[in-house]
PyMOL commands that place a pseudoatom at each C-alpha (Angstrom):
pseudoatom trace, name=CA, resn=UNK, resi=1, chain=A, elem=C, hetatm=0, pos=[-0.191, 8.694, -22.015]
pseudoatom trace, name=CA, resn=UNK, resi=2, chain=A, elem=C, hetatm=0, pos=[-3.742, 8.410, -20.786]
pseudoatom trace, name=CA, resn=UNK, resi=3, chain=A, elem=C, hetatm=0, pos=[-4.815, 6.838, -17.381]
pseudoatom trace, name=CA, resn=UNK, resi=4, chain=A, elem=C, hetatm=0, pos=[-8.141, 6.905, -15.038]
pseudoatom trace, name=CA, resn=UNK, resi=5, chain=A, elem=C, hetatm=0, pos=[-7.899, 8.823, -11.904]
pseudoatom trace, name=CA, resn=UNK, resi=6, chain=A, elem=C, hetatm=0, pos=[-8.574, 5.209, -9.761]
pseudoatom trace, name=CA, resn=UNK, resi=7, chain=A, elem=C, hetatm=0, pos=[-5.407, 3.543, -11.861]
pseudoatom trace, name=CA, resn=UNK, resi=8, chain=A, elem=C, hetatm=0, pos=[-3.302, 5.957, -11.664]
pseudoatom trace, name=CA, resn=UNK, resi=9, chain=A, elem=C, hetatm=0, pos=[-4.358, 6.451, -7.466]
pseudoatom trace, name=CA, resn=UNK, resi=10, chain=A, elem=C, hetatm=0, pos=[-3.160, 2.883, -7.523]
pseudoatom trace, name=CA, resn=UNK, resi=11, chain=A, elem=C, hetatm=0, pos=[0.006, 3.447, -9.485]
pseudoatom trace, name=CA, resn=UNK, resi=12, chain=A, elem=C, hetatm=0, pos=[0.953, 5.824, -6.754]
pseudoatom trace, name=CA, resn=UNK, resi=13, chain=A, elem=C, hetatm=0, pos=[-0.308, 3.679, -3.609]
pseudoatom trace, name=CA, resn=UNK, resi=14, chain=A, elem=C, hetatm=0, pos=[1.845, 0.960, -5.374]
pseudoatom trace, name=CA, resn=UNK, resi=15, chain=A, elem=C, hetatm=0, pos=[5.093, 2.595, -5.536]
pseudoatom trace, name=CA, resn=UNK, resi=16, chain=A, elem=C, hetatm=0, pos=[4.633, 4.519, -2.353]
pseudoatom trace, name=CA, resn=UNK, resi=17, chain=A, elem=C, hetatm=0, pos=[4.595, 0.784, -0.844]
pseudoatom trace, name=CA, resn=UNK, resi=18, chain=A, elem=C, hetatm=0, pos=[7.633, 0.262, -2.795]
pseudoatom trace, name=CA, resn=UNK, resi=19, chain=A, elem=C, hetatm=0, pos=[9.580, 2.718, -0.893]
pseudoatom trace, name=CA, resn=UNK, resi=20, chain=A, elem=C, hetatm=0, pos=[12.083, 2.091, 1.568]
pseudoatom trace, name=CA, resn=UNK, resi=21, chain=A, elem=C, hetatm=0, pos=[10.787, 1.695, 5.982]
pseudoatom trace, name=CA, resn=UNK, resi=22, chain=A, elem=C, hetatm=0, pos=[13.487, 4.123, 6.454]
pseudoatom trace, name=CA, resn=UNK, resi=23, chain=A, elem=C, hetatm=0, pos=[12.480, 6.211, 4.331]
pseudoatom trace, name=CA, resn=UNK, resi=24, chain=A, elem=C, hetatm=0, pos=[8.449, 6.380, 5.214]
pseudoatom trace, name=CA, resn=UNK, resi=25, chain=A, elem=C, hetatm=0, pos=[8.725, 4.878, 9.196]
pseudoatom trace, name=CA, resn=UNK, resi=26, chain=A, elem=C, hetatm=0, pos=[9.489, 8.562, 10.041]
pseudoatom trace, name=CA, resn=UNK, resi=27, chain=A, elem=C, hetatm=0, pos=[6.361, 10.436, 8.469]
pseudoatom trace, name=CA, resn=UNK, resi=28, chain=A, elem=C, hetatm=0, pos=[4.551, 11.727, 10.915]
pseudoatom trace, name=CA, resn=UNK, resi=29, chain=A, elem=C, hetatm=0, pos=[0.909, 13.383, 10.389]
pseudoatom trace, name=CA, resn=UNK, resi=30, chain=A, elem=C, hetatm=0, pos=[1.207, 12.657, 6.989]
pseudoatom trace, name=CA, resn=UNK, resi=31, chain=A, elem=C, hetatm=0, pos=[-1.335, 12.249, 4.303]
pseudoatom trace, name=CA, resn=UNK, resi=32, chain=A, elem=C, hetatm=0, pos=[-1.030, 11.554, 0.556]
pseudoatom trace, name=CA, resn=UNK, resi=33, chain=A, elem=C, hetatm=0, pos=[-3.269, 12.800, -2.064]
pseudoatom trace, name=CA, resn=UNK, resi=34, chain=A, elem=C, hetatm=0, pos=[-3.642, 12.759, -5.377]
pseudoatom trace, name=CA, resn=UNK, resi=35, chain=A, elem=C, hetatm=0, pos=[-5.225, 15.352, -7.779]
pseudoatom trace, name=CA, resn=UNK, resi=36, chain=A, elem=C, hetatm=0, pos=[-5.414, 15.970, -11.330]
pseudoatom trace, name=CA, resn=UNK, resi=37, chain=A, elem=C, hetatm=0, pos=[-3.385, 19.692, -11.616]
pseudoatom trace, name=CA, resn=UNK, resi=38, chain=A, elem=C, hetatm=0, pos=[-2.752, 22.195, -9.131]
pseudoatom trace, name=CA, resn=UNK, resi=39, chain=A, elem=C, hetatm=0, pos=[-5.268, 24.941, -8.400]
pseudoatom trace, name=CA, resn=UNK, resi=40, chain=A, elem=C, hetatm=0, pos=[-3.205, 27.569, -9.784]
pseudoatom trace, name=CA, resn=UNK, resi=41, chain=A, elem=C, hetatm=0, pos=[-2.626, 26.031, -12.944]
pseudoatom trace, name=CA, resn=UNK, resi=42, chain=A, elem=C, hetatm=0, pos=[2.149, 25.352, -12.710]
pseudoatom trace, name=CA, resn=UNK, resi=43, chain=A, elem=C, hetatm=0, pos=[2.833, 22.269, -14.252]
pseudoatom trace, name=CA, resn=UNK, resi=44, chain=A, elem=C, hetatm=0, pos=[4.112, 20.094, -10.974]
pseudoatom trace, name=CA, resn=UNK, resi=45, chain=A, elem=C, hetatm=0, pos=[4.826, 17.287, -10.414]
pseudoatom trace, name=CA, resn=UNK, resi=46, chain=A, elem=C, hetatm=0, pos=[3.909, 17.046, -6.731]
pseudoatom trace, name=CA, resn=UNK, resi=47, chain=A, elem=C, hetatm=0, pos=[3.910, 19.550, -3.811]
pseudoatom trace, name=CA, resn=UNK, resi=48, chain=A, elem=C, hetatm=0, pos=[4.534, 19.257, 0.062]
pseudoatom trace, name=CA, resn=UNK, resi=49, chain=A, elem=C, hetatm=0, pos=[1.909, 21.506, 1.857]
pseudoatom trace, name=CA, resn=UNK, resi=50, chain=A, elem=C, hetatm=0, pos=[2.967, 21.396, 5.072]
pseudoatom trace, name=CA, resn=UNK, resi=51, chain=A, elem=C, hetatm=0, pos=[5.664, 22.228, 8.021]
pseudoatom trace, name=CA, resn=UNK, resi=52, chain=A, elem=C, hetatm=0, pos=[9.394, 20.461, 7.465]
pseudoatom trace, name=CA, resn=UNK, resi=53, chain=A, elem=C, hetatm=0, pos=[9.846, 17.920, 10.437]
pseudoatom trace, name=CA, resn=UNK, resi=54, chain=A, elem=C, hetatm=0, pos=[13.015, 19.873, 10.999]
pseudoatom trace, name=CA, resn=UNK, resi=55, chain=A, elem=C, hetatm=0, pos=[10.937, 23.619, 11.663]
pseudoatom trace, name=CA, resn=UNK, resi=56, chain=A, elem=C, hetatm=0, pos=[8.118, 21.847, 13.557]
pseudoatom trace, name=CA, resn=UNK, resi=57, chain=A, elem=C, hetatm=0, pos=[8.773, 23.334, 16.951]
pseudoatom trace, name=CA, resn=UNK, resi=58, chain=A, elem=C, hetatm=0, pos=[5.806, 22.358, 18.797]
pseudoatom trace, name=CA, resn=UNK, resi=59, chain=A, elem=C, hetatm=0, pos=[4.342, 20.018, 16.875]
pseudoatom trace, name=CA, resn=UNK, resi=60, chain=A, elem=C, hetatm=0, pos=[1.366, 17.844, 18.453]
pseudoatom trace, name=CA, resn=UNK, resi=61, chain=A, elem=C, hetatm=0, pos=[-2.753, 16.941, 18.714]
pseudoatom trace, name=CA, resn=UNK, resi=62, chain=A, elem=C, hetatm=0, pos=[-4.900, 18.497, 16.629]
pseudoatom trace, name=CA, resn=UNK, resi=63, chain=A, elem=C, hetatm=0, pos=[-2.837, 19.886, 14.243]
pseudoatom trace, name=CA, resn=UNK, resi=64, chain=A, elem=C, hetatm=0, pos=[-4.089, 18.768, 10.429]
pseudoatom trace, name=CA, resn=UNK, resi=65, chain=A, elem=C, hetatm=0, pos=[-2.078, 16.463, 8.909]
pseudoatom trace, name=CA, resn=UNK, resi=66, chain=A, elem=C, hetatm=0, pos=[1.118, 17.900, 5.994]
pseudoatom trace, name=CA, resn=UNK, resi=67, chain=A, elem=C, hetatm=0, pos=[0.029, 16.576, 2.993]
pseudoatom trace, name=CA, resn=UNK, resi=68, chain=A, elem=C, hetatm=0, pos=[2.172, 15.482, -0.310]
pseudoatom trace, name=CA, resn=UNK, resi=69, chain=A, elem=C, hetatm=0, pos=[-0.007, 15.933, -3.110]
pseudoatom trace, name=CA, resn=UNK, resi=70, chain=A, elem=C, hetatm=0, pos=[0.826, 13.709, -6.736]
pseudoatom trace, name=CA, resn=UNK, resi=71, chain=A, elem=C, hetatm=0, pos=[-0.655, 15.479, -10.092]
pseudoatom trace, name=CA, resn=UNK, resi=72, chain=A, elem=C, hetatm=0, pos=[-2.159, 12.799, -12.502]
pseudoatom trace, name=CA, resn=UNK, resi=73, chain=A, elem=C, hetatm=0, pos=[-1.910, 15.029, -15.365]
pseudoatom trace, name=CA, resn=UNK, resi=74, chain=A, elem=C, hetatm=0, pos=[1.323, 16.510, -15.302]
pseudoatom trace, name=CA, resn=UNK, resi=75, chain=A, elem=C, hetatm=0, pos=[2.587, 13.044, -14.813]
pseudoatom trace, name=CA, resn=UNK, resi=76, chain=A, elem=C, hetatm=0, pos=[0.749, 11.611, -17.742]
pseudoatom trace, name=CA, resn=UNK, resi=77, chain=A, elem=C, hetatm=0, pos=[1.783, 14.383, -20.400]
pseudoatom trace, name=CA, resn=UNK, resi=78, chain=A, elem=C, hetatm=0, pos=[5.673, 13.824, -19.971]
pseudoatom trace, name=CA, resn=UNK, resi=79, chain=A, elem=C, hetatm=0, pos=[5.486, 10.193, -19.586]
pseudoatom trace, name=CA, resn=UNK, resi=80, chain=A, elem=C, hetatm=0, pos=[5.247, 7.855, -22.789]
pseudoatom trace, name=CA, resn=UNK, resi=81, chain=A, elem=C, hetatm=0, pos=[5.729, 4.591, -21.079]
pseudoatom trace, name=CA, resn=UNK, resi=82, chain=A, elem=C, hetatm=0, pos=[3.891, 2.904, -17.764]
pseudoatom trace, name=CA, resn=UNK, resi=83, chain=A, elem=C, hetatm=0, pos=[7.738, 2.308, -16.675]
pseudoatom trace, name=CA, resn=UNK, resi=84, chain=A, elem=C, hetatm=0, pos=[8.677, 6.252, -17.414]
pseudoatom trace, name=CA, resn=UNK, resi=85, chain=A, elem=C, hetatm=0, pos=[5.321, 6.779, -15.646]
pseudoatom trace, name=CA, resn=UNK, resi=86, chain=A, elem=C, hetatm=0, pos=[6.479, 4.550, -11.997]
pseudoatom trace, name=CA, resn=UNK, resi=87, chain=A, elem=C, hetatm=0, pos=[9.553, 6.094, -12.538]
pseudoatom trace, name=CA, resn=UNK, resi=88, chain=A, elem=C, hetatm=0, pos=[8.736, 9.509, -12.877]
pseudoatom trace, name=CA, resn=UNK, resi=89, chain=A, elem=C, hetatm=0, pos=[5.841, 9.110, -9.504]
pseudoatom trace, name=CA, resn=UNK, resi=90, chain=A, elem=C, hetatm=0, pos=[9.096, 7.297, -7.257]
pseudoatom trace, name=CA, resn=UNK, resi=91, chain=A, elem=C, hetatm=0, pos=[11.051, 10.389, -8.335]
pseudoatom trace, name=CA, resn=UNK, resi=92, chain=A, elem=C, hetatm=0, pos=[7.969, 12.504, -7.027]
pseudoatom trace, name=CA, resn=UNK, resi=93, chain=A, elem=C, hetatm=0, pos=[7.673, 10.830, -4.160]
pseudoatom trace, name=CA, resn=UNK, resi=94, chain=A, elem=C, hetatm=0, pos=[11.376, 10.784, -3.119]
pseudoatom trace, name=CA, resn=UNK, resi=95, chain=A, elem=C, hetatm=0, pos=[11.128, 14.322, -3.724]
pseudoatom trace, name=CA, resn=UNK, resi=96, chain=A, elem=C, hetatm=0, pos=[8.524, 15.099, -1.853]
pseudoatom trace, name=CA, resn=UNK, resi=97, chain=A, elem=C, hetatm=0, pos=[9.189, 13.684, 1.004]
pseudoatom trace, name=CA, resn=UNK, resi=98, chain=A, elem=C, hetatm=0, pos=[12.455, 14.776, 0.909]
pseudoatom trace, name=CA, resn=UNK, resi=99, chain=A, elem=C, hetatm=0, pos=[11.039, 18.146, 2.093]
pseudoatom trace, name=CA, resn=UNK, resi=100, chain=A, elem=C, hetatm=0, pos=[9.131, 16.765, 4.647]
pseudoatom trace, name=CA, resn=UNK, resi=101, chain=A, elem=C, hetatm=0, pos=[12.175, 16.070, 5.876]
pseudoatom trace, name=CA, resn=UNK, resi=102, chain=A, elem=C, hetatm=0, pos=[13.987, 19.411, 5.032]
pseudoatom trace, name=CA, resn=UNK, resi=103, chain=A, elem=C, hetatm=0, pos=[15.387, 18.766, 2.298]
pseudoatom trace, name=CA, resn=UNK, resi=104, chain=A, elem=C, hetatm=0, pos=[15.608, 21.787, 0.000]
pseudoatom trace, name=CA, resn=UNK, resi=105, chain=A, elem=C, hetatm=0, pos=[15.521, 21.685, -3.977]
pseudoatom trace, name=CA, resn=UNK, resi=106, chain=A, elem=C, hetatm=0, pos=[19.265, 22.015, -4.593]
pseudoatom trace, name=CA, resn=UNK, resi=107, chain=A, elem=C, hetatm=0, pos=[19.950, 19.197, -2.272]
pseudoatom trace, name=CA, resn=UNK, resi=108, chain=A, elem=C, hetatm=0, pos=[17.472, 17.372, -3.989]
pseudoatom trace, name=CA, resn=UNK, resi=109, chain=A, elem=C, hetatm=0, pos=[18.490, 18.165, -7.274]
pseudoatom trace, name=CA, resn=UNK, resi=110, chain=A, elem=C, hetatm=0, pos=[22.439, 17.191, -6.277]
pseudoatom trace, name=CA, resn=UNK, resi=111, chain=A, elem=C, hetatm=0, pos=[21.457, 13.534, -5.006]
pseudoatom trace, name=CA, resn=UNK, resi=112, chain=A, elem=C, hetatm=0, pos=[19.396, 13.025, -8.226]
pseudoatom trace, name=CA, resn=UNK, resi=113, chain=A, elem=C, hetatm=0, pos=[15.822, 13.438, -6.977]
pseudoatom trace, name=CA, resn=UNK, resi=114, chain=A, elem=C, hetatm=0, pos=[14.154, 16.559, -9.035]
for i in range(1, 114): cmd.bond("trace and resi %d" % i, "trace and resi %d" % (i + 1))
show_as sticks, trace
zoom trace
């Protein structure tokens, strides 16, 4: 599936709107980005760079914001479909915030969400 950069930045911004208040009212310091592959060249889907709400400590000013980062091209090679494609970025996005919240992978992977 092909896509520009701009659409599929939309695509994202759309479904993140999509997602539930309760879900996104408690991000705090949190900024989402996304980029074409990850530096290192894994095949993600998405990553959370940054400190689970639930090992924050002390957590205030100044610190840079955790970011959850959605790869474009990653997205685009195991998607056929725009609706595979909105599915697959919700699924991202539940996922990544999920460990924002401290949510591990198995727990993720038991309610359906990697």
């Amino acid at each position: 599936m092909e896509m520009s950069a701009d659409d599929f930045e939309q695509l994202v911004t759309d479904e993140l709107d999509l997602l539930p208040d309760e879900m996104v009212d408690g991000l705090d310091n949190v900024v989402f980005v996304v980029e074409d592959e990850p530096e290192n060249g894994e095949e993600l889907f998405g990553v959370y760079d940054g400190i689970a709400a639930t090992e924050r400590g002390q957590y205030g000013f100044g610190e840079l914001p955790d970011r959850i980062v959605v790869f474009r091209k990653q997205h685009l090679a195991e998607c056929d479909t725009l609706e595979d494609l909105k599915d697959e970025v919700h699924t991202t996005l539940v996922h990544e915030i999920g460990h924002f919240y401290g949510i591990d992978d198995e727990r993720l992977h038991e309610l359906g969400w990697a």
